[in-house]
Biopython code that builds the backbone (N, CA, C, O; Angstrom):
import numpy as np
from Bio.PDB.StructureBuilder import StructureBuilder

atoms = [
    (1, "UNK", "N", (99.198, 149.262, 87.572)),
    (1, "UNK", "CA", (98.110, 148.937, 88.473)),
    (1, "UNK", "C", (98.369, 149.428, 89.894)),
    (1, "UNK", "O", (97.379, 149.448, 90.625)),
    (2, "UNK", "N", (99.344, 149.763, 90.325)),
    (2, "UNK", "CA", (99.879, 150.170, 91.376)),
    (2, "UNK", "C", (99.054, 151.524, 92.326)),
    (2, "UNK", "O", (98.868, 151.757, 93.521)),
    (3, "UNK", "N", (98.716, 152.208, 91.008)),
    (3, "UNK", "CA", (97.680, 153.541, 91.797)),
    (3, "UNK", "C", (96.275, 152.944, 91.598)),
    (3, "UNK", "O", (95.446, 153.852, 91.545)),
    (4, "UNK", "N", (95.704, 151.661, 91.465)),
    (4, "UNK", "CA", (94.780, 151.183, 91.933)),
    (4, "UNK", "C", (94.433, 149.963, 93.003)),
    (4, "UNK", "O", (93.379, 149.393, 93.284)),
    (5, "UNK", "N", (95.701, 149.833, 93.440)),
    (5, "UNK", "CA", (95.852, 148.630, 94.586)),
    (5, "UNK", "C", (96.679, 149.081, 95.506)),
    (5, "UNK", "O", (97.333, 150.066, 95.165)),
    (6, "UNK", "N", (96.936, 148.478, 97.053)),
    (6, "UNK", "CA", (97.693, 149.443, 97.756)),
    (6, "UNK", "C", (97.972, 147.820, 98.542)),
    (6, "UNK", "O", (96.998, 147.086, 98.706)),
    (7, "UNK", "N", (99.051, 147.473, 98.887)),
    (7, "UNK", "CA", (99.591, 146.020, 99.600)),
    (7, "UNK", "C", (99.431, 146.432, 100.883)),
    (7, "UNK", "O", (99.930, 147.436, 101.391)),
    (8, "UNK", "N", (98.214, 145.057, 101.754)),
    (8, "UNK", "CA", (98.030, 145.475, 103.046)),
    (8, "UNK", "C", (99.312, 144.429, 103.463)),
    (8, "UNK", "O", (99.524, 143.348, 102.913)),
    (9, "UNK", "N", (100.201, 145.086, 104.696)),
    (9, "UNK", "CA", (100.648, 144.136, 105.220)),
    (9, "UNK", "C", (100.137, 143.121, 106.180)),
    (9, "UNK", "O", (100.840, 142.148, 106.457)),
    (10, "UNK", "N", (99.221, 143.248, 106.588)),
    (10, "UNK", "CA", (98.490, 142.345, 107.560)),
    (10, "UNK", "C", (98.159, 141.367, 107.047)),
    (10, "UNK", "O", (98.537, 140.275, 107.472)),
    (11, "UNK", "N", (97.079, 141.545, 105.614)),
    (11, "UNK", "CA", (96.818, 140.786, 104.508)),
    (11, "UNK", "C", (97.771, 139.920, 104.133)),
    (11, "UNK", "O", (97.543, 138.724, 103.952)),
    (12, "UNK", "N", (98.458, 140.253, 104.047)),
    (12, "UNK", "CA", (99.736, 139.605, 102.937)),
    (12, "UNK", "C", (99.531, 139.833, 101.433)),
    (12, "UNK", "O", (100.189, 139.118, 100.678)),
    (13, "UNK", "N", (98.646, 140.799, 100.876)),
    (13, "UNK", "CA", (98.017, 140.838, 99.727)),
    (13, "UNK", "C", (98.147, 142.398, 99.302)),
    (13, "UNK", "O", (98.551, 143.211, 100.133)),
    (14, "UNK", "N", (97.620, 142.995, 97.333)),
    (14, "UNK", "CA", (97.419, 143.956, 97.232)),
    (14, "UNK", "C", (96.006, 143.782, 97.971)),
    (14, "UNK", "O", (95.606, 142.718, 98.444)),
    (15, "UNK", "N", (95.275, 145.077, 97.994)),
    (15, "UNK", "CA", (93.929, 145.357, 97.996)),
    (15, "UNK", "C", (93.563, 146.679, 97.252)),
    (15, "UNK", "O", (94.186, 147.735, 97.356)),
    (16, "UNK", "N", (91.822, 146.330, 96.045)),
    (16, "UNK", "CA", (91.901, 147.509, 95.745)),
    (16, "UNK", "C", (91.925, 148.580, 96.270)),
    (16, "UNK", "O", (91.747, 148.474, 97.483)),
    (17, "UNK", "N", (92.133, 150.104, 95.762)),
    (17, "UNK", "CA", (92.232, 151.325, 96.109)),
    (17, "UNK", "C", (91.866, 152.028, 95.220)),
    (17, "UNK", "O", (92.676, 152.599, 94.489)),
    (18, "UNK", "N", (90.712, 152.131, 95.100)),
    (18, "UNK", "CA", (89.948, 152.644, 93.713)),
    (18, "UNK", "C", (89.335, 154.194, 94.568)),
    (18, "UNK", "O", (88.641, 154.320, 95.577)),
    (19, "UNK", "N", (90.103, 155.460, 93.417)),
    (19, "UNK", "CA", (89.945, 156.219, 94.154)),
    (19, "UNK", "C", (88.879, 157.197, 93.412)),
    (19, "UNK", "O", (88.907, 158.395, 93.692)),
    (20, "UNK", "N", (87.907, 156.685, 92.438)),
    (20, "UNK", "CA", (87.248, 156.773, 91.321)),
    (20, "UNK", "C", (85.775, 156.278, 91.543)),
    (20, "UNK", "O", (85.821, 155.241, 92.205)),
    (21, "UNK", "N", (84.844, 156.534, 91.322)),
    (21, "UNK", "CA", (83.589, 155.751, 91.066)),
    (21, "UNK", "C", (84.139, 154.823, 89.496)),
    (21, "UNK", "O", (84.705, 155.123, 88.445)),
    (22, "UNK", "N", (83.346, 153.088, 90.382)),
    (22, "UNK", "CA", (83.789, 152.425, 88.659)),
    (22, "UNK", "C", (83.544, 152.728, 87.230)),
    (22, "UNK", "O", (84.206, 152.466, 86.226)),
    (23, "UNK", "N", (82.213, 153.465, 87.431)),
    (23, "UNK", "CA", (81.748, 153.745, 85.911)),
    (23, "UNK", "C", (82.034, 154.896, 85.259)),
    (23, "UNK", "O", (81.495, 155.324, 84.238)),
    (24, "UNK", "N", (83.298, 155.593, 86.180)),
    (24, "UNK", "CA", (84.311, 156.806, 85.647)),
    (24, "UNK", "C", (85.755, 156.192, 84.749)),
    (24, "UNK", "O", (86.104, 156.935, 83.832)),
    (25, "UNK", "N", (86.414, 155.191, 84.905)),
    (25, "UNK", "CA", (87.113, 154.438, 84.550)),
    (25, "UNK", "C", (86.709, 153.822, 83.110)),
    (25, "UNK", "O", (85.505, 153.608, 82.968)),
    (26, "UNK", "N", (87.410, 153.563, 82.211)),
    (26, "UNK", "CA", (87.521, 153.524, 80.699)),
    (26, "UNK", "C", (87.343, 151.790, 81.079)),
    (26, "UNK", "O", (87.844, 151.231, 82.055)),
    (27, "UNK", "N", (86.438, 151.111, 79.951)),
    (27, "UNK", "CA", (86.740, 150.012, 80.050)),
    (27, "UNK", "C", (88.291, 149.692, 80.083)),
    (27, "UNK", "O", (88.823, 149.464, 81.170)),
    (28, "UNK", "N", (88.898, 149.675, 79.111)),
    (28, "UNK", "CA", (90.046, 149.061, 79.202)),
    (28, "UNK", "C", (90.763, 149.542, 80.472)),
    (28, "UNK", "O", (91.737, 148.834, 80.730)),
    (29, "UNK", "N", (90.580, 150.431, 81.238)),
    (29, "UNK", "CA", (91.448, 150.220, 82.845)),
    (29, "UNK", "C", (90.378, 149.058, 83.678)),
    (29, "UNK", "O", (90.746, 148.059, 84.295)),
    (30, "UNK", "N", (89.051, 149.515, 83.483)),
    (30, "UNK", "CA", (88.160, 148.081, 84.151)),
    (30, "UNK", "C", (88.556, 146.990, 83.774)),
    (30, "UNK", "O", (88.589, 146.057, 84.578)),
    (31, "UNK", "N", (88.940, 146.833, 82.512)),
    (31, "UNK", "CA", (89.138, 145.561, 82.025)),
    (31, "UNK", "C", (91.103, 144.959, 83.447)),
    (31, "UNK", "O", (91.278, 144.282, 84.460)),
    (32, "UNK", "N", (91.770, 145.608, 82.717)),
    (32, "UNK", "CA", (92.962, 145.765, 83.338)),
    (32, "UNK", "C", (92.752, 145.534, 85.067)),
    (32, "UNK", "O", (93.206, 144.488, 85.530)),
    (33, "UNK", "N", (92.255, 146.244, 85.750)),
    (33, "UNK", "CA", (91.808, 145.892, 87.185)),
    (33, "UNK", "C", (91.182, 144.648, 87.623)),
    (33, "UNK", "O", (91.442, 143.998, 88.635)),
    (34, "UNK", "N", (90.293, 144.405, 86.686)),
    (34, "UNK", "CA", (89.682, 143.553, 87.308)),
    (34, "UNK", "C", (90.647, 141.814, 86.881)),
    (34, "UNK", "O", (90.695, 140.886, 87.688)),
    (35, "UNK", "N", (91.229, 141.777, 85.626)),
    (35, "UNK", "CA", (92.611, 141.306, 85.360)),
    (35, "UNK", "C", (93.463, 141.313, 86.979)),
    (35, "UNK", "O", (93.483, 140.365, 87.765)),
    (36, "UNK", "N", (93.961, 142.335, 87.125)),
    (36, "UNK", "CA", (94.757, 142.136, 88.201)),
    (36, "UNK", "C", (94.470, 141.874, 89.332)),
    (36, "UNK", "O", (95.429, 141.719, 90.088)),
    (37, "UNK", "N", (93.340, 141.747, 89.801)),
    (37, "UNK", "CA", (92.388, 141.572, 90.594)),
    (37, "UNK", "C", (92.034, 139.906, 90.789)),
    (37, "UNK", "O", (92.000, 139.060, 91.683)),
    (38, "UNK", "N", (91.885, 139.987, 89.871)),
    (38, "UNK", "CA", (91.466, 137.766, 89.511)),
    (38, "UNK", "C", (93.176, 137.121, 90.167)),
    (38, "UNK", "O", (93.451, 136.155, 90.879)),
    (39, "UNK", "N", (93.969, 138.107, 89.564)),
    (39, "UNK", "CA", (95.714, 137.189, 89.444)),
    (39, "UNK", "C", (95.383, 137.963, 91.082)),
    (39, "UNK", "O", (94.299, 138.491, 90.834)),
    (40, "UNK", "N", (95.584, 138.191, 92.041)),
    (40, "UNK", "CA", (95.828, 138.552, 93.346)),
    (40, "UNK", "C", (94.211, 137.605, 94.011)),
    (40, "UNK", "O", (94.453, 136.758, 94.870)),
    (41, "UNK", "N", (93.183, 137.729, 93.730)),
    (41, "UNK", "CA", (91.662, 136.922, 94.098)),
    (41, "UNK", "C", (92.645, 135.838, 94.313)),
    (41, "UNK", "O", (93.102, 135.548, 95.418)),
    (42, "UNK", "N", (92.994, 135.163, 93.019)),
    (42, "UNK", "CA", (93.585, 133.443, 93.015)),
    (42, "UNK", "C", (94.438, 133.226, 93.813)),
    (42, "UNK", "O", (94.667, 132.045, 94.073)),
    (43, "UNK", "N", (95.166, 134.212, 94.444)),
    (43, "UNK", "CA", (96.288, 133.661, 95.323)),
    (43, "UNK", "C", (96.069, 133.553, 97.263)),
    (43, "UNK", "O", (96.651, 133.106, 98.251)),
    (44, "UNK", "N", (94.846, 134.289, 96.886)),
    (44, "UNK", "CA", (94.154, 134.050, 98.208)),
    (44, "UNK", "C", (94.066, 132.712, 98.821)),
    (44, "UNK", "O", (94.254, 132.709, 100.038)),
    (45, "UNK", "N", (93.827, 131.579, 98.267)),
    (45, "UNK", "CA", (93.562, 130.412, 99.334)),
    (45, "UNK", "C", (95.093, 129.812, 99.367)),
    (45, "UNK", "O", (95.171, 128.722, 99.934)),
    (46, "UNK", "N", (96.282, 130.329, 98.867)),
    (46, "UNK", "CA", (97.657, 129.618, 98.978)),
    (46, "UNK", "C", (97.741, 130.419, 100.314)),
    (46, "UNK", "O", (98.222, 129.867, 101.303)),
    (47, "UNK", "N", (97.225, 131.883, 100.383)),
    (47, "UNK", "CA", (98.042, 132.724, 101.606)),
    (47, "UNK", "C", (96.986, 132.327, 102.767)),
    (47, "UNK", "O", (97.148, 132.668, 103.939)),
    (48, "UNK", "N", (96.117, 131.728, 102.404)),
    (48, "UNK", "CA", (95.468, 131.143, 103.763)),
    (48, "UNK", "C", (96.362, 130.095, 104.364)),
    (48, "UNK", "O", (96.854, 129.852, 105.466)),
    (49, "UNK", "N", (96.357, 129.611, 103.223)),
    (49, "UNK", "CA", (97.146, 127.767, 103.617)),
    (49, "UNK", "C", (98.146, 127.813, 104.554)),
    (49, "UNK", "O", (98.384, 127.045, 105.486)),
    (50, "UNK", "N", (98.961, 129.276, 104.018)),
    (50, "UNK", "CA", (100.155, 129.302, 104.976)),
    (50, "UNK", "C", (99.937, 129.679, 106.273)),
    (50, "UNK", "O", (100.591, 129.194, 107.196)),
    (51, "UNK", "N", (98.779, 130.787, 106.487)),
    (51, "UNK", "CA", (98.603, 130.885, 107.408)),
    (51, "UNK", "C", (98.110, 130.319, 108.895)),
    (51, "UNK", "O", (98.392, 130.511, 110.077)),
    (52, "UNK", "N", (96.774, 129.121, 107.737)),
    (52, "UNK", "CA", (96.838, 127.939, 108.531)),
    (52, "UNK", "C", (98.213, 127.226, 108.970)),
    (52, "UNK", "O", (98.217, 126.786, 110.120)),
    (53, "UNK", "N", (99.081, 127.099, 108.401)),
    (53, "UNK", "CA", (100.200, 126.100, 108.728)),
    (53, "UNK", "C", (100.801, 126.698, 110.257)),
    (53, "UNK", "O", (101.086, 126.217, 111.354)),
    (54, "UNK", "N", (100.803, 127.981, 109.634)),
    (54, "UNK", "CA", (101.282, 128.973, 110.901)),
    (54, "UNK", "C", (100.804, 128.607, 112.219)),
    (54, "UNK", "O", (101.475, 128.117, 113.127)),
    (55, "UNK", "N", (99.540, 128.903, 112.226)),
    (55, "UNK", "CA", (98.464, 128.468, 112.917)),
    (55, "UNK", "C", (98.981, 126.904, 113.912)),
    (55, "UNK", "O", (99.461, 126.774, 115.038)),
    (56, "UNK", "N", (98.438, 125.529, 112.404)),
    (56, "UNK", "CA", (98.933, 124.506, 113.561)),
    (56, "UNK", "C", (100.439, 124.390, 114.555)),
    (56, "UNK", "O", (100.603, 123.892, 115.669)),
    (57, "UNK", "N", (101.555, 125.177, 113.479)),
    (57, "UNK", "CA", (102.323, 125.339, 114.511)),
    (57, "UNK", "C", (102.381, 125.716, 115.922)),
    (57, "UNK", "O", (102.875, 125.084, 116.856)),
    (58, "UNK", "N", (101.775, 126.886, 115.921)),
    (58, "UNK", "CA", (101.596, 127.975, 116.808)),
    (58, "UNK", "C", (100.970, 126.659, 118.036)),
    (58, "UNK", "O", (101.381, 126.401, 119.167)),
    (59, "UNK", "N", (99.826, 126.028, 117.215)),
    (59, "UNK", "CA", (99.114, 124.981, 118.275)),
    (59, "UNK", "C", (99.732, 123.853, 118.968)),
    (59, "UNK", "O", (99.296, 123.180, 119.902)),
    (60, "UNK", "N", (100.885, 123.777, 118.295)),
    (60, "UNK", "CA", (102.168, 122.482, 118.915)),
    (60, "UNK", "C", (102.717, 123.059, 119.991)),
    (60, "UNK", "O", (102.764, 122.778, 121.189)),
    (61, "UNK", "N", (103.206, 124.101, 119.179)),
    (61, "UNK", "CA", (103.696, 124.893, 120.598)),
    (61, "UNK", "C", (103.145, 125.246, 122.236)),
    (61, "UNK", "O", (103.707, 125.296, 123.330)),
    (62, "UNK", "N", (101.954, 125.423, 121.827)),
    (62, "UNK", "CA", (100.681, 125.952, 122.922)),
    (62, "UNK", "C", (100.799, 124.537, 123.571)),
    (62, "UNK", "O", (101.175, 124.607, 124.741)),
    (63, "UNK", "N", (100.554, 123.147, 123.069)),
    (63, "UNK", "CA", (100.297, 122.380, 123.722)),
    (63, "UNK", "C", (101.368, 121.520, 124.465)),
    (63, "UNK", "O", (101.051, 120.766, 125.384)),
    (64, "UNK", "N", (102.555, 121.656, 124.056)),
    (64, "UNK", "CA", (103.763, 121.449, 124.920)),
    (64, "UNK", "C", (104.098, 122.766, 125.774)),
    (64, "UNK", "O", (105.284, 122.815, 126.099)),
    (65, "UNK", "N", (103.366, 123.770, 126.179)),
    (65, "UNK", "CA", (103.798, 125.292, 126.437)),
    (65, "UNK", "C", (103.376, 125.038, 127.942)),
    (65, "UNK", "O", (102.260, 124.553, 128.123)),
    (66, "UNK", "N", (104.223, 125.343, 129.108)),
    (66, "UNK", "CA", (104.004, 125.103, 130.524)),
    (66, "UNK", "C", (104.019, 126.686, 131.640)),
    (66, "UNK", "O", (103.823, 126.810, 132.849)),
    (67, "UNK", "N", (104.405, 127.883, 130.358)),
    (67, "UNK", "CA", (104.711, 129.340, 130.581)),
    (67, "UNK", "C", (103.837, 129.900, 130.043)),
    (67, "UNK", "O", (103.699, 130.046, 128.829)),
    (68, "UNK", "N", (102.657, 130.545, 131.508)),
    (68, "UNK", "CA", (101.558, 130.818, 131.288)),
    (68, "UNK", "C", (101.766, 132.276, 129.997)),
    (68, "UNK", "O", (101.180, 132.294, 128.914)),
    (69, "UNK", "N", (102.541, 133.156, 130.398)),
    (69, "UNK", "CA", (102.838, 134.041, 129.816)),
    (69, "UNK", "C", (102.706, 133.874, 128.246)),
    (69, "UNK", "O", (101.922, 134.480, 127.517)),
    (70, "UNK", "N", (103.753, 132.810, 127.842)),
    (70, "UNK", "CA", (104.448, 132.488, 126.538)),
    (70, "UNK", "C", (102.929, 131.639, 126.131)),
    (70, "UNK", "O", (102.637, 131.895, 124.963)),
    (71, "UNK", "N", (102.090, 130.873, 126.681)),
    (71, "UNK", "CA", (100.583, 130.103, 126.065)),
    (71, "UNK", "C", (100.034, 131.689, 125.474)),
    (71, "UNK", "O", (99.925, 132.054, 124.303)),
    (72, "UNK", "N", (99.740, 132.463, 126.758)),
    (72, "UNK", "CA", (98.847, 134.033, 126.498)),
    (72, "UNK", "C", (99.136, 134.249, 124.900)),
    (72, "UNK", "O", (98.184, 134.259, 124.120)),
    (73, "UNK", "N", (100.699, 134.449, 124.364)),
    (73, "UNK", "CA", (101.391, 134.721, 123.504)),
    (73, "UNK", "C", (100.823, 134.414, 122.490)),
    (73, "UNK", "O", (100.131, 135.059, 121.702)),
    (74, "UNK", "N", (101.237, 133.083, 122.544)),
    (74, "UNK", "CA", (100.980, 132.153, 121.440)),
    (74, "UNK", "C", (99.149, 131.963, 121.262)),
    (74, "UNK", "O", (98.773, 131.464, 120.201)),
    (75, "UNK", "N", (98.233, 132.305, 122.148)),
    (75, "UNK", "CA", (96.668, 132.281, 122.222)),
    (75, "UNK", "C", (96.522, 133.020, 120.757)),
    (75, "UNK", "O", (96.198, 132.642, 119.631)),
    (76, "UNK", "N", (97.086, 134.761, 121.581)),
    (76, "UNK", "CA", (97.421, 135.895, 120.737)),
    (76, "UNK", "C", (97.745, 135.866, 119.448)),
    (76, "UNK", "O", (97.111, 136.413, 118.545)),
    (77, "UNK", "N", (98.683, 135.263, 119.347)),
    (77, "UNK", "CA", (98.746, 134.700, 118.205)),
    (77, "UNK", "C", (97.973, 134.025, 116.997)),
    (77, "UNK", "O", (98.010, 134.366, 115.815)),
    (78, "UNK", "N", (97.246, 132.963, 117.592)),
    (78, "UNK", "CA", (96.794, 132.176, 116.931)),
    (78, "UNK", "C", (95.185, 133.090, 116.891)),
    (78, "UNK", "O", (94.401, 132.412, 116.227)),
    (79, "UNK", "N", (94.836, 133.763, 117.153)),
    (79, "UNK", "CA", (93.703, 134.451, 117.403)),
    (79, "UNK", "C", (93.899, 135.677, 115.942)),
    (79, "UNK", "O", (93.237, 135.706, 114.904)),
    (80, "UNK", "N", (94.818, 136.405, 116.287)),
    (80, "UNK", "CA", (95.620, 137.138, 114.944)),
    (80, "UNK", "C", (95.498, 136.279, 113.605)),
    (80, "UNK", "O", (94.608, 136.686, 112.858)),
    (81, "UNK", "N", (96.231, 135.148, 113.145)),
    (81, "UNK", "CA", (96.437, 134.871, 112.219)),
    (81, "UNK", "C", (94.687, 134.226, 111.621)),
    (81, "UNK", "O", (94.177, 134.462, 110.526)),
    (82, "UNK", "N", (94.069, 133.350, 112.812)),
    (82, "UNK", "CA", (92.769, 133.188, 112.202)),
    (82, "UNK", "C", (91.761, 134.667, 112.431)),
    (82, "UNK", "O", (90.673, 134.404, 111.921)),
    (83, "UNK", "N", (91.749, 135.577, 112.798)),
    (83, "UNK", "CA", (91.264, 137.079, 112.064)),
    (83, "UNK", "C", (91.882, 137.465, 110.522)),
    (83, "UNK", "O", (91.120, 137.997, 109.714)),
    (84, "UNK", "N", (93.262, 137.183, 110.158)),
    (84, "UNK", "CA", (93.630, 137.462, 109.128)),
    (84, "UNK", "C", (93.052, 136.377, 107.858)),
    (84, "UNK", "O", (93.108, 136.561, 106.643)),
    (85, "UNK", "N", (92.386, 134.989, 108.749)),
    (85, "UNK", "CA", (92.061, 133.979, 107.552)),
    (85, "UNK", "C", (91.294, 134.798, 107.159)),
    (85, "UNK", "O", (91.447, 135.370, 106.080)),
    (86, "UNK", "N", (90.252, 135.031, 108.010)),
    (86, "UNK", "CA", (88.292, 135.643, 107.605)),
    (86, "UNK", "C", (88.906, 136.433, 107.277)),
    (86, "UNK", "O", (89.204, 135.908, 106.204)),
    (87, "UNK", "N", (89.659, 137.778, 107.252)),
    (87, "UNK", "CA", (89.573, 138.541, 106.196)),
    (87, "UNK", "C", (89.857, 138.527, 104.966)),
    (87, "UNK", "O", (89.330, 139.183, 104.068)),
    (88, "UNK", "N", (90.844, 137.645, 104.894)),
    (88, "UNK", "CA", (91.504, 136.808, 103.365)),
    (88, "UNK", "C", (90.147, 136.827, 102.876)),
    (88, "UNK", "O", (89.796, 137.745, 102.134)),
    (89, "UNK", "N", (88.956, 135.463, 103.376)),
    (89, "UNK", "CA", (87.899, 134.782, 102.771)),
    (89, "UNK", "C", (87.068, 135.818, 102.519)),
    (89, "UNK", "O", (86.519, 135.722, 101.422)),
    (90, "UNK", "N", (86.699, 137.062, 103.341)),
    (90, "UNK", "CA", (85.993, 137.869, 103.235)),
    (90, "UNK", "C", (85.832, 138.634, 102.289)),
    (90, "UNK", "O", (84.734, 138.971, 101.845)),
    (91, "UNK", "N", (87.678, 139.243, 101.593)),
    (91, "UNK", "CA", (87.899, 139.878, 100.501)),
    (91, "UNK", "C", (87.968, 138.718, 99.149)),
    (91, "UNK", "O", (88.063, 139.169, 98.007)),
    (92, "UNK", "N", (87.915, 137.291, 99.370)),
    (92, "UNK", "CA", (88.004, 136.415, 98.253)),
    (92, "UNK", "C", (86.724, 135.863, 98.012)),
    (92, "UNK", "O", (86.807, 134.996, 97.143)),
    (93, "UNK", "N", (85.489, 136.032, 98.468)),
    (93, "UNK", "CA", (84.029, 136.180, 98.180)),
    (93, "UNK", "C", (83.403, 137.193, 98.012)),
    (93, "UNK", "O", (82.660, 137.027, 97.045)),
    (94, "UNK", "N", (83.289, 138.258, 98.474)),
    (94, "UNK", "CA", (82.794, 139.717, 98.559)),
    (94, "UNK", "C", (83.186, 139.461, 97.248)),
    (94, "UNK", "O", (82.372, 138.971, 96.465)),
    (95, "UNK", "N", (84.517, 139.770, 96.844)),
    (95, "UNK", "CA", (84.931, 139.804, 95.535)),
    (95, "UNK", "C", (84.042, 138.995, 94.351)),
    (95, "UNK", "O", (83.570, 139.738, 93.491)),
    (96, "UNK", "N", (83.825, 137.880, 94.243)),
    (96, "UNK", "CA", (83.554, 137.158, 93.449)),
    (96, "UNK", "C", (82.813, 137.520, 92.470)),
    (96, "UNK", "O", (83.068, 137.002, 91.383)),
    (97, "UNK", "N", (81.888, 138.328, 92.536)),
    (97, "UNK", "CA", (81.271, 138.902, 91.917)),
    (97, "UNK", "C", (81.522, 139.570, 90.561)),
    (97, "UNK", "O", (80.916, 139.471, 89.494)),
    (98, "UNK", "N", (82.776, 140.396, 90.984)),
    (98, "UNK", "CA", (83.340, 140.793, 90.672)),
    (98, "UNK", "C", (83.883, 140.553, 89.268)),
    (98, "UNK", "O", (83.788, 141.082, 88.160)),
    (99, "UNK", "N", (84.627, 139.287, 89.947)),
    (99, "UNK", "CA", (85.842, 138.116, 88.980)),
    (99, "UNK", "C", (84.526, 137.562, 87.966)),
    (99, "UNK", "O", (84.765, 137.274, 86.793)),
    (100, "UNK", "N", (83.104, 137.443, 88.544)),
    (100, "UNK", "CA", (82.439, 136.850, 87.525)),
    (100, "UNK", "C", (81.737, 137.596, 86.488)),
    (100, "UNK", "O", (80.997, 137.137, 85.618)),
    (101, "UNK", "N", (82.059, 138.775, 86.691)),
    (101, "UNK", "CA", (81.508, 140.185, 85.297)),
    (101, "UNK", "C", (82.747, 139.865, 84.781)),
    (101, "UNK", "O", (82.516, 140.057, 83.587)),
    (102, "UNK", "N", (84.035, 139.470, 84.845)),
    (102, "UNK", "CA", (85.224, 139.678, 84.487)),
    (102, "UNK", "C", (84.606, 138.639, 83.465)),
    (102, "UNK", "O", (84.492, 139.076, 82.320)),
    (103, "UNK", "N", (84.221, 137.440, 83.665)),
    (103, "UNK", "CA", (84.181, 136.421, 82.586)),
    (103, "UNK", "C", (82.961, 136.463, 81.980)),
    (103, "UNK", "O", (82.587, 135.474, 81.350)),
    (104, "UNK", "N", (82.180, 137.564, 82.070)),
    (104, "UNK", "CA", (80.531, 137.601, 81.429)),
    (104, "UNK", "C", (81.192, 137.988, 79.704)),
    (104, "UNK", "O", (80.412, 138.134, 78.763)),
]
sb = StructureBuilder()
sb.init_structure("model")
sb.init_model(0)
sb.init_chain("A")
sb.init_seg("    ")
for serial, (resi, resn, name, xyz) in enumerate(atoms, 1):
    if name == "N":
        sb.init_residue(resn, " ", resi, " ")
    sb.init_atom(name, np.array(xyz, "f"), 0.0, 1.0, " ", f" {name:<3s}", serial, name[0])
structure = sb.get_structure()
């Protein structure tokens, strides 16, 4: 599956990389993708979770933080990791669709 997914690091995830129109692809690689696709979909709201966690940390910090510099930082921060939620959610709905031809 590897030459059809490519691991974003930002993400924390594969993402597809379909370098094909879908209805060039043999069922059984559709079948197979969209398989690997559901097992990476599902792990989406654990890699939110963490990122939230990240997040309230980041917010403990900010609020004991008295170094305007090091708050900026940590703003930065916390601004980053919730852009990376919405894109998580973005690619784990967009998708859905998807995952639900998988079970038609």
């Amino acid at each position: 599956m590897k030459e059809h997914f490519s691991f974003d690091q930002r993400l924390g995830i594969s993402i597809p990389n379909l370098e094909t129109e879908w209805a060039r692809y043999s069922d059984e690689t559709q079948h197979a993708i969209l398989f690997h696709w559901e097992q990476i979909r599902g792990s989406i709201p654990d890699r939110i979770a963490d990122l939230e966690k990240m997040i309230n940390q980041k917010q403990a910090q900010l609020s004991d933080e008295s170094n305007f510099k090091t708050s900026c930082k940590l703003n930065s921060d916390i601004a980053e990791l919730a852009s990376i939620i919405n894109d998580l959610w973005l690619w784990y709905r967009a998708n859905q669709t998807v995952s639900e031809k998988m079970h038609q």
